[in-house]
ZATI-925286 format. One line per 8 residues: number of its first residue (from 1); for each residue x, y, z of C-alpha. Coordinates in Angstrom, 1 decimal, padded with zeros to 4 digits, m for minus. Layout:
% residues N
NUM> X:Y:Z | ...
***
This chain:
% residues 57
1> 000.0:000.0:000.0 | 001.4:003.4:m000.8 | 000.2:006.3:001.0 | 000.4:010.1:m000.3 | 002.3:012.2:002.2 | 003.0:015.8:000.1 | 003.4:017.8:m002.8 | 006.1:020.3:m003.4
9> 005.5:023.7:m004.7 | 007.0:022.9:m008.5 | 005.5:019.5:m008.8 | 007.0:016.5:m007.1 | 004.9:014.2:m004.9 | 006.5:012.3:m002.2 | 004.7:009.1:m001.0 | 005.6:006.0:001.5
17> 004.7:002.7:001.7 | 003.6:000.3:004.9 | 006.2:m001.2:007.5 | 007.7:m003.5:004.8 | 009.4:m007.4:007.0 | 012.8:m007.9:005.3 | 015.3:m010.3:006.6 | 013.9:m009.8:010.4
25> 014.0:m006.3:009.5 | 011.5:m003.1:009.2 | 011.6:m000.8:006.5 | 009.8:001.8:004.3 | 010.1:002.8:001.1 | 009.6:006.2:m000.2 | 009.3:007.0:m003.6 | 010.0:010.9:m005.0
33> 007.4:011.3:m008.3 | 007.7:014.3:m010.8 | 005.6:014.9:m013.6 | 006.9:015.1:m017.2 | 005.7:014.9:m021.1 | 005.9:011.4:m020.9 | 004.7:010.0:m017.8 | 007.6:010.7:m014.3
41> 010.8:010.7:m013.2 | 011.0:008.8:m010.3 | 013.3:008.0:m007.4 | 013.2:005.0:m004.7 | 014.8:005.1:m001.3 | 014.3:002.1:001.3 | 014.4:003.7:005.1 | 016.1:003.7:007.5
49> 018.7:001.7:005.3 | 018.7:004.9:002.8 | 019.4:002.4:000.1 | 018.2:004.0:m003.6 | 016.3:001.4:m004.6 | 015.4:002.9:m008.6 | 016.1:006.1:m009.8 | 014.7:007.2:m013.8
57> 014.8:010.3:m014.9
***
């Protein structure tokens, strides 16, 4: 489940996910989502690991 959390002033949306179990761990991932002529630019980051999961864009 992703869940809307704010949008910036020029455009970008940032949204998180649920408390995602890995490897006996907690994390959630937020995304970073900007509009464009062809569909977004996005960029993934897992917390609290701040791992970039994807980044296009």
């Amino acid at each position: 489940m992703i869940y809307p959390y704010m949008i910036l002033v020029d455009g970008p949306e940032i949204v998180d996910s649920h408390i995602i179990k890995e490897n006996g761990a907690q994390c959630v991932e937020v995304r970073f989502e900007r509009p464009t002529e062809d569909g977004f630019d996005i960029a993934r980051c897992s917390l609290p690991t701040y791992i970039w999961i994807k980044q296009e864009g």
